[in-house]
PAKE-351260 format. One line per 4 residues: their letters; for each residue y, x, z of C-alpha. Coordinates in nm, 2 decimals, m for minus. Each point is the difference from the previous one (the first is absolute). Example, Ala and Ser with C-alpha at 12.3 -4.5 7.8 and 13.67 -1.06 7.14 Angstrom:
2
as = m0.45:1.23:0.78 ~ 0.34:0.14:m0.07
END
This chain:
440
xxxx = m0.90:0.68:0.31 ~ 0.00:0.06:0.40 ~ 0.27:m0.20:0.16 ~ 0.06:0.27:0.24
xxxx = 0.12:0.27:m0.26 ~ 0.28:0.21:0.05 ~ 0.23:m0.24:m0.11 ~ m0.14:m0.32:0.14
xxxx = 0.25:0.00:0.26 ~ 0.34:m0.04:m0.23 ~ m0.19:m0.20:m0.23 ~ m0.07:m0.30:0.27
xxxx = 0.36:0.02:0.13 ~ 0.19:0.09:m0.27 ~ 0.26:m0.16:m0.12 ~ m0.13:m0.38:0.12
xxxx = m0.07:0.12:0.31 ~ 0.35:0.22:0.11 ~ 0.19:m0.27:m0.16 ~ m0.15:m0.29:0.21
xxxx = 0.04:0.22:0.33 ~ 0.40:0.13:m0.06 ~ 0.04:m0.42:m0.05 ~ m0.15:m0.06:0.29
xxxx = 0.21:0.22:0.18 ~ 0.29:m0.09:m0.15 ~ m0.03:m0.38:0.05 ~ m0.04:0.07:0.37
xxxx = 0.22:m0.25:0.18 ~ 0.32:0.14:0.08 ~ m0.05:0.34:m0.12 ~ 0.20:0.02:m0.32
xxxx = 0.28:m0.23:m0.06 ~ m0.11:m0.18:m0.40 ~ 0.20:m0.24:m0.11 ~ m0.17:m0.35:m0.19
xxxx = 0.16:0.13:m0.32 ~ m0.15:0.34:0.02 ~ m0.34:m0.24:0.05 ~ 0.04:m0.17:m0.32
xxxx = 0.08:0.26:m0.25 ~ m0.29:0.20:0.14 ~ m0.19:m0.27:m0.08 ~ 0.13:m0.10:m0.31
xxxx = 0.06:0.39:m0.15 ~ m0.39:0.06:0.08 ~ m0.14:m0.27:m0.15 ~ 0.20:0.01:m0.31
xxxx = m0.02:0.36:m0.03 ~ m0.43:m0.04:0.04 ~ m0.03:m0.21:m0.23 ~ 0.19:0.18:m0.27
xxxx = m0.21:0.30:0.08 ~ m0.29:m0.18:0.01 ~ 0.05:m0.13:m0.36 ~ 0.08:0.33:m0.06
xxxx = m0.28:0.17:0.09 ~ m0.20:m0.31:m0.13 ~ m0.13:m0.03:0.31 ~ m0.09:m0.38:0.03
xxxx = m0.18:0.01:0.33 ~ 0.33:0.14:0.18 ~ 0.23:m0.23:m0.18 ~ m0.26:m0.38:0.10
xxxx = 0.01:0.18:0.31 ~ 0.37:0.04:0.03 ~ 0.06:m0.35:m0.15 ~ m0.26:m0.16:0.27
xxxx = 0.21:0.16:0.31 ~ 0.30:m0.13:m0.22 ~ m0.09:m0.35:0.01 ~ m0.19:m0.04:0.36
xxxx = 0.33:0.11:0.15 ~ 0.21:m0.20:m0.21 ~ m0.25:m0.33:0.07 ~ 0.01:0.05:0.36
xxxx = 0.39:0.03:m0.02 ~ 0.03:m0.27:m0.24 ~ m0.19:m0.28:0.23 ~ 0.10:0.19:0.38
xxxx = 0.36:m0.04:m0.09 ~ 0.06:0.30:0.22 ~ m0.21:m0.12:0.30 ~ m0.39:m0.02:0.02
xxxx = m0.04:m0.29:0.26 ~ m0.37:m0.10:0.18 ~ m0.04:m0.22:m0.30 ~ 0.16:m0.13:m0.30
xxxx = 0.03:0.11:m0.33 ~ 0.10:0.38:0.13 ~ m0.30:0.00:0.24 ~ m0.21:m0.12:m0.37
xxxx = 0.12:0.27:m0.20 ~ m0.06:0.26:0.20 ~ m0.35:m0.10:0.08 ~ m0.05:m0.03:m0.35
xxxx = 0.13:0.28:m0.15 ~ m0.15:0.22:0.31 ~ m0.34:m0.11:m0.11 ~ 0.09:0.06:m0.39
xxxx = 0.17:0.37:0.00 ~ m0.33:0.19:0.08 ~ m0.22:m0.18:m0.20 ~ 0.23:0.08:m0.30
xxxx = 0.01:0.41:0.09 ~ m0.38:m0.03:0.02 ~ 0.01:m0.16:m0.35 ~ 0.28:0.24:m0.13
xxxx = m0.21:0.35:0.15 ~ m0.36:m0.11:m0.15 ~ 0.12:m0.09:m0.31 ~ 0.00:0.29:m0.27
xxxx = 0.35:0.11:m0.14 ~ 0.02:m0.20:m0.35 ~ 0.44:0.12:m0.04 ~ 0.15:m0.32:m0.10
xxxx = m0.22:m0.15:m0.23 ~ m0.02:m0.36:m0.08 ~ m0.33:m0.05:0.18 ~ 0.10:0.17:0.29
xxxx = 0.33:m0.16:0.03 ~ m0.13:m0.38:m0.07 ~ m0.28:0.05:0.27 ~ 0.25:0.12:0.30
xxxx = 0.30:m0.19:m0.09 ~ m0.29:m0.35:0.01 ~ m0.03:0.12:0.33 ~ 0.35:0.04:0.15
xxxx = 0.08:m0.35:m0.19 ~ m0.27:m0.20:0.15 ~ 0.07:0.15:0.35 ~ 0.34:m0.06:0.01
xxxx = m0.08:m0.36:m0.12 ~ m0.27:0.00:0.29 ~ 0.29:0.09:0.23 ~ 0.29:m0.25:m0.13
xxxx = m0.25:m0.27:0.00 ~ m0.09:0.06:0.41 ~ 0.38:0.04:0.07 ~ 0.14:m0.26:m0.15
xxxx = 0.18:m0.22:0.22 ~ m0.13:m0.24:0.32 ~ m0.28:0.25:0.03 ~ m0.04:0.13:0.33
xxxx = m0.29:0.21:0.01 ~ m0.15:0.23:m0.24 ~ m0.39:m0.09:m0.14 ~ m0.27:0.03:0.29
xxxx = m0.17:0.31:m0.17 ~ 0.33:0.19:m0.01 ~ 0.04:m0.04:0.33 ~ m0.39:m0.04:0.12
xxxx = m0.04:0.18:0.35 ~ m0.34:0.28:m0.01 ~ 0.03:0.08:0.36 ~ 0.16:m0.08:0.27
xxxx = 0.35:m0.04:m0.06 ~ 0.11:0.20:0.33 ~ m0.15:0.29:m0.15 ~ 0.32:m0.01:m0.26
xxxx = 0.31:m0.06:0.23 ~ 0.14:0.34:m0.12 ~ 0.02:m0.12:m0.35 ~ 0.16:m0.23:m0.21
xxxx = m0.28:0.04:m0.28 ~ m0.28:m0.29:m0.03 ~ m0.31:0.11:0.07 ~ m0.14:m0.03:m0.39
xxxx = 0.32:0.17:m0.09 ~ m0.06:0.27:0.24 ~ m0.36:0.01:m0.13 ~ 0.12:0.03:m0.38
xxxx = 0.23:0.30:0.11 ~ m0.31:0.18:0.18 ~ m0.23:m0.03:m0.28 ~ 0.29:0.08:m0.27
xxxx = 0.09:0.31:0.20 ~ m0.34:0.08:0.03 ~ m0.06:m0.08:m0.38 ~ 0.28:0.27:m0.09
xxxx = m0.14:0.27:0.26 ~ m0.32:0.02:m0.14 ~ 0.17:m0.01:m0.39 ~ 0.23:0.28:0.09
xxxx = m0.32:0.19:0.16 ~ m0.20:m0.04:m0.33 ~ 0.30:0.05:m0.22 ~ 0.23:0.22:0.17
xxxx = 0.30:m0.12:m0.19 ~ 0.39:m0.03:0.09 ~ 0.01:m0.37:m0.11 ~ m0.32:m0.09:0.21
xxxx = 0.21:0.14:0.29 ~ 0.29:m0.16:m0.07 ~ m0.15:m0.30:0.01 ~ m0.20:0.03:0.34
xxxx = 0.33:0.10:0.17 ~ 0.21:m0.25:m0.16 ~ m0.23:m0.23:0.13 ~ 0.03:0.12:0.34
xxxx = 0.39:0.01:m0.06 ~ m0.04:m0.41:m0.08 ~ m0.20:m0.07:0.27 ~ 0.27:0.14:0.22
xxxx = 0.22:m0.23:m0.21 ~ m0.15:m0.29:0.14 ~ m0.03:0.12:0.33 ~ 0.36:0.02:m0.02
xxxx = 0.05:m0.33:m0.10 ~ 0.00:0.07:m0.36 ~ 0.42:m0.08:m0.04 ~ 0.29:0.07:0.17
xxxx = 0.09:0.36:0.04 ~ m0.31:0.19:0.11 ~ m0.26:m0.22:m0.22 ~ 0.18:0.06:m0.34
xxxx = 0.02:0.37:0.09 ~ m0.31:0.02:0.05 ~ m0.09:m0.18:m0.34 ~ 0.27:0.21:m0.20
xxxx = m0.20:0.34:0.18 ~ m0.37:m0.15:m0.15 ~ 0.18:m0.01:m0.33 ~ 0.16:0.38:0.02
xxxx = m0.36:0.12:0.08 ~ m0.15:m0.16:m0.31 ~ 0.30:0.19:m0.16 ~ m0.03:0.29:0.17
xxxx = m0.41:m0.03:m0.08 ~ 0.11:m0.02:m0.39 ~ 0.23:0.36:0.03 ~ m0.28:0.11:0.16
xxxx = m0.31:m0.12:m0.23 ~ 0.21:0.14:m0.29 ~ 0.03:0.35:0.21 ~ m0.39:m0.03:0.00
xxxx = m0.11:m0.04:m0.36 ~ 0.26:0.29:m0.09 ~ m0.16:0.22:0.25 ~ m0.33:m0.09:0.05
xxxx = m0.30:m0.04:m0.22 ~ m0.14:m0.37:m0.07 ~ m0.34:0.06:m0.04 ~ m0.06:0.20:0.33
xxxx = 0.32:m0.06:0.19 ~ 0.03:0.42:0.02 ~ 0.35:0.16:0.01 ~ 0.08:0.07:m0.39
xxxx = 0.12:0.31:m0.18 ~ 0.36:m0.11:0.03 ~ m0.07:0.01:0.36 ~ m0.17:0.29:0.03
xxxx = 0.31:0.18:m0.20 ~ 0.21:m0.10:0.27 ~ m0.23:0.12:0.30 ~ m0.02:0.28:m0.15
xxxx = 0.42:0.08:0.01 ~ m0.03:m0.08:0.38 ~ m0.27:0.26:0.04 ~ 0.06:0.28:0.26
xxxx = m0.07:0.35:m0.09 ~ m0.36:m0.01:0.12 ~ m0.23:m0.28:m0.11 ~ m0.31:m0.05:m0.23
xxxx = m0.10:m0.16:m0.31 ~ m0.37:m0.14:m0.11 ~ m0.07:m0.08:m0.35 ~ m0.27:m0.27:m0.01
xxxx = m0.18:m0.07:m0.33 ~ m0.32:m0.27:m0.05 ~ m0.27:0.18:m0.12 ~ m0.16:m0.15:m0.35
xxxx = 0.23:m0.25:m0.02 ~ 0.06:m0.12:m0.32 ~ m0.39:0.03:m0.02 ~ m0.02:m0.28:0.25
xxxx = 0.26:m0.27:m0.19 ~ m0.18:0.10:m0.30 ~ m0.33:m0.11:0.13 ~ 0.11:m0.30:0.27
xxxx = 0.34:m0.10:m0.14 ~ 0.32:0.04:0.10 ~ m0.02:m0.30:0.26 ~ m0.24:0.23:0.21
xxxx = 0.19:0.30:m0.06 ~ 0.30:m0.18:0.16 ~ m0.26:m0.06:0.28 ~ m0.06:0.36:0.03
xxxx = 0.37:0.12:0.02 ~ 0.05:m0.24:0.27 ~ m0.30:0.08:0.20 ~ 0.14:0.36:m0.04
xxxx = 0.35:m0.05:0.12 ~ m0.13:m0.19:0.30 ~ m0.17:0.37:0.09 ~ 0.31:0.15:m0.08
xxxx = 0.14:m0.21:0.24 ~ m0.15:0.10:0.30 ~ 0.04:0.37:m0.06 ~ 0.06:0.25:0.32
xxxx = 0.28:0.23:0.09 ~ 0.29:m0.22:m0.07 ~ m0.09:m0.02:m0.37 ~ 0.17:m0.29:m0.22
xxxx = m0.19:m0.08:m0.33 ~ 0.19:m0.07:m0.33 ~ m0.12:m0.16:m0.30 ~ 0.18:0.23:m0.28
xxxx = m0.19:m0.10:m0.28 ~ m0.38:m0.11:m0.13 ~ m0.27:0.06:0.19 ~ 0.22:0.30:0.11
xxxx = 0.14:0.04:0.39 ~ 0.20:0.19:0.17 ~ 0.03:0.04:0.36 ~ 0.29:0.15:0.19
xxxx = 0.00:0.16:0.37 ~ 0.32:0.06:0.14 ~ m0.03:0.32:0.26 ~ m0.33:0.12:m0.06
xxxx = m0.16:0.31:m0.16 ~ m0.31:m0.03:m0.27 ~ m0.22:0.11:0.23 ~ 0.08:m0.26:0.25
xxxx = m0.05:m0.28:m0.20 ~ m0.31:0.12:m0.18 ~ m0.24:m0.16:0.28 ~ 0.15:m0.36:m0.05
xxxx = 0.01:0.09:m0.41 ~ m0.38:0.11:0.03 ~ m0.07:m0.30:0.24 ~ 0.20:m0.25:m0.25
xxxx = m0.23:0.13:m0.30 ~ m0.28:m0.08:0.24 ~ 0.06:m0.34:0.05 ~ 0.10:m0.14:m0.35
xxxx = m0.36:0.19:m0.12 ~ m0.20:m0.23:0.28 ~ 0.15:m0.31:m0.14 ~ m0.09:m0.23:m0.23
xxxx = m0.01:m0.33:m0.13 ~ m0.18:m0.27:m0.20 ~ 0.09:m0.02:m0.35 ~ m0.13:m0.21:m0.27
xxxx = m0.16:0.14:m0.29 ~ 0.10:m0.11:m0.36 ~ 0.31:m0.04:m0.23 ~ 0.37:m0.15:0.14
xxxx = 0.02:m0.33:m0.05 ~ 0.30:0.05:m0.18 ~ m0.15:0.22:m0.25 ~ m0.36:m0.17:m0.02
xxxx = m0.05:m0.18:m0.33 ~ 0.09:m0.35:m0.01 ~ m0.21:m0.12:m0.34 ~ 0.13:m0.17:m0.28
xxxx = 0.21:m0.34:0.02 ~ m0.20:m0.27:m0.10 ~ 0.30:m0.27:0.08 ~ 0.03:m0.08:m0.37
xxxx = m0.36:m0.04:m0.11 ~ m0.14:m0.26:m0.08 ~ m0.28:m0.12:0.24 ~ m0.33:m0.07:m0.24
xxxx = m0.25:0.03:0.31 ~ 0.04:m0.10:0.38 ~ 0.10:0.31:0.13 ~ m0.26:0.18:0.17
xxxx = 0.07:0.12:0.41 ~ 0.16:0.36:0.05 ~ m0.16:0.26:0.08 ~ 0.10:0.28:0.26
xxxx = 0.26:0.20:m0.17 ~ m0.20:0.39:0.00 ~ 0.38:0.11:0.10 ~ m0.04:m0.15:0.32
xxxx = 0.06:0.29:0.23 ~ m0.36:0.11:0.19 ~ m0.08:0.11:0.31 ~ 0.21:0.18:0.22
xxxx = m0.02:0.40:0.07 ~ 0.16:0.23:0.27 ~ 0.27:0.16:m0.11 ~ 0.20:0.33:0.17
xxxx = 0.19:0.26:m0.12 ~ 0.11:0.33:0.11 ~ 0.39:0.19:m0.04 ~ 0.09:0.36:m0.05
xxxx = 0.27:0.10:0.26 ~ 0.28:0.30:m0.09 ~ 0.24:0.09:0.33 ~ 0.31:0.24:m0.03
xxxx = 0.22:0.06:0.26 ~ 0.37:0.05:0.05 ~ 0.16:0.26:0.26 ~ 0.31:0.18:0.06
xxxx = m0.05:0.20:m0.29 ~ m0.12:m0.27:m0.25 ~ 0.25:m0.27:m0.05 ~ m0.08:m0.12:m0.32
xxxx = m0.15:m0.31:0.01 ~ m0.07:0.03:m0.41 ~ m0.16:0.31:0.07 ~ m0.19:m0.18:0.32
xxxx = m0.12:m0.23:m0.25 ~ m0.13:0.20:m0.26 ~ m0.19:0.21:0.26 ~ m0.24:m0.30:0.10
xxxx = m0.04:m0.09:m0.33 ~ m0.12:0.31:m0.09 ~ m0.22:m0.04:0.32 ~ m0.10:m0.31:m0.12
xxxx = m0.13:0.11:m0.30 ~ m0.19:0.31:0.14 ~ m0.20:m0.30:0.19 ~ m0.08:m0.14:m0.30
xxxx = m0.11:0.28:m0.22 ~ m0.16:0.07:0.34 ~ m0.19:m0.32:0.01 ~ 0.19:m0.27:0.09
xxxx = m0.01:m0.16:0.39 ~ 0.15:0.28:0.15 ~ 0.32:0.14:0.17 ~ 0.18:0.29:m0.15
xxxx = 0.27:0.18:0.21 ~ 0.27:0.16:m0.24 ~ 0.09:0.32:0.05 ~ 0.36:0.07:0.17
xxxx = 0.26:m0.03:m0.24 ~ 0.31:0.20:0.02 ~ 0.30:m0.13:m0.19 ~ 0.19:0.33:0.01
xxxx = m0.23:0.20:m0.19 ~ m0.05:m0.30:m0.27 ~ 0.38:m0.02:m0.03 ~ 0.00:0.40:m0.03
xxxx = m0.32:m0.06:m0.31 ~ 0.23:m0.25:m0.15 ~ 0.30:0.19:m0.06 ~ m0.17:0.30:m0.14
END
């Protein structure tokens, strides 16, 4: 998918983003009066609340990373007693834990969303035990200075006067941030985001000294974006479709309440379809819808494609006529025809013979060496398909959106009998003279 679709914008700033930038402004010196109380249950409410909604939502990525923001701050208040000094077991903790926090959201983003299975548990909770062991055992006390690698020195250290961050810390955060940018660019997903800009809410953490007032505010606003990234990601699978990340019907049912009295619908349908899962599997045909919607995506005139079902699309234009958005349609159809892809020929794997189980047989002869299974899938073959396009449009006179929709599905399947790869144009409905047919 294009990162600079329509929606691109909201998507990098929202929620993570607004929330970090209304904290910033808030925790502006001097600008509104917040009381060290206020601090603390902000804190406390936002981590407690994520992490019930993170079990919730079974959501173990949120809730490790809501636990690992938990116990940094806690560590560095635990060994600071309320003051970070040039060195000391404060000055330790903070070094350490500075260095830890991104590594763990790099861990936490590239690792696949298991729920809270006992695998998945075991592995990340090993972690957070043996790095708060790492950290106890460097502040425990008559140290002085944390481990020479925590604190090593990349470049020169006048370079880094406006920071209180080591430079390996600051290095960790740079490639963690960047590690979540490029995730949430692939992926496109709320939690992705939440992440990155938790991250950056941290980092600000730190900056800030990472207790006292400002740094725990900080923290307690990286925890209510991975909330907020939760209410959102839940918002996400309800609305939009997993397999090509397109608005869904439910969606498109509630665009369509918002619609003025003129706009346009286009039906989109893949030509042959079952045809090509039959032949290449359903694993390619999952490859085709999402090559499709990534056409859809890029559609003229305003147009915002939906996902209502199948290998079935629908496209909505808000303000236009048919005949305004028939170019973009007939230029659409254009495009998805020129494309094409590798595919490989032969049987799923999933559904390719597996032979019989010879576990309990007994073993007479050595056992001769396999041969290449004849399942194996062969070589590869281009691969395109074509859609069939119906468009109605909606004027003053035409407010039905059922009837909208029925028109460019009859449309649509004029362009089939037709031939397929084609655009049809409905013909004008009027909904006062079907209401006047009805009641006779």
């Amino acid at each position: 998918m294009s990162i600079y679709r329509r929606n691109s914008l909201k998507s990098w700033f929202a929620p993570g983003g607004v929330l970090l930038l209304v904290a910033t402004f808030a925790l502006q010196p001097g600008l509104l009066p917040i009381s060290t109380q206020a601090i603390d249950f902000y804190y406390y409410a936002v981590l407690i609340l994520g992490i019930l909604l993170a079990w919730r939502f079974h959501s173990s990525r949120v809730m490790f990373a809501l636990l690992t923001l938990l116990l940094a701050h806690r560590a560095i208040e635990f060994f600071s007693n309320g003051q970070i000094l040039a060195a000391g077991s404060g000055r330790i903790a903070f070094e350490a834990v500075a260095l830890l926090l991104p590594i763990n959201f790099i861990f936490f983003s590239i690792t696949a969303e298991r729920g809270f299975v006992v695998p998945a548990r075991a592995s990340r909770l090993c972690l957070l035990f043996f790095e708060s062991v790492f950290v106890a055992v460097i502040c425990r006390p008559g140290e002085t200075s944390s481990p020479r690698f925590v604190r090593a020195a990349l470049l020169n250290a006048h370079l880094f006067d406006w920071t209180r961050i080591p430079q390996l810390a600051l290095l960790a955060f740079v490639v963690a941030f960047g590690v979540l940018l490029v995730r949430f660019l692939l992926y496109h997903k709320p939690v992705e985001n939440g992440l990155m800009w938790s991250l950056a809410a941290t980092f600000l953490g730190f900056q800030s000294g990472a207790i006292g007032q400002l740094g725990t505010a900080y923290f307690a606003t990286a925890g209510l974006i991975l909330v907020a990234s939760l209410i959102e990601n839940s918002y996400f699978l309800a609305y939009h479709d997993e397999l090509t990340a397109l608005p869904a019907r439910r969606a498109f049912n509630d665009a369509l309440l918002g619609m003025e009295s003129s706009y346009a619908i286009a039906v989109v349908d893949i030509d042959h379809f079952k045809k090509v899962n039959d032949t290449y599997g359903h694993d390619t045909g999952d490859q085709v819808l999402s090559m499709v919607a990534a056409r859809l995506c890029c559609v003229g005139s305003g147009g915002q494609a939906y996902r209502v079902g199948g290998e079935e699309f629908s496209i909505l234009f808000p303000g236009k006529t048919g005949k305004e958005v028939v170019p973009d349609l007939e230029a659409l159809r254009i495009a998805i025809s020129e494309s094409c892809f590798r595919v490989r020929v032969g049987p799923e794997r999933r559904r390719a013979p597996r032979g019989p189980d010879r576990r309990n047989e007994k073993q007479k002869f050595p056992r001769k060496p396999r041969r290449a299974s004849s399942h194996n899938f062969q070589l590869a073959e281009q691969l395109s398909v074509t859609v069939s396009i119906g468009v109605a449009e909606a004027n003053s006179k035409t407010r039905g959106v059922d009837e909208i929709i029925q028109a460019a599905d009859k449309a649509l399947y004029r362009a089939k009998r037709a031939g397929r790869n084609r655009v049809e144009m409905a013909a004008p409905v009027r909904l006062s003279l079907a209401r006047g047919a009805s009641s006779r």
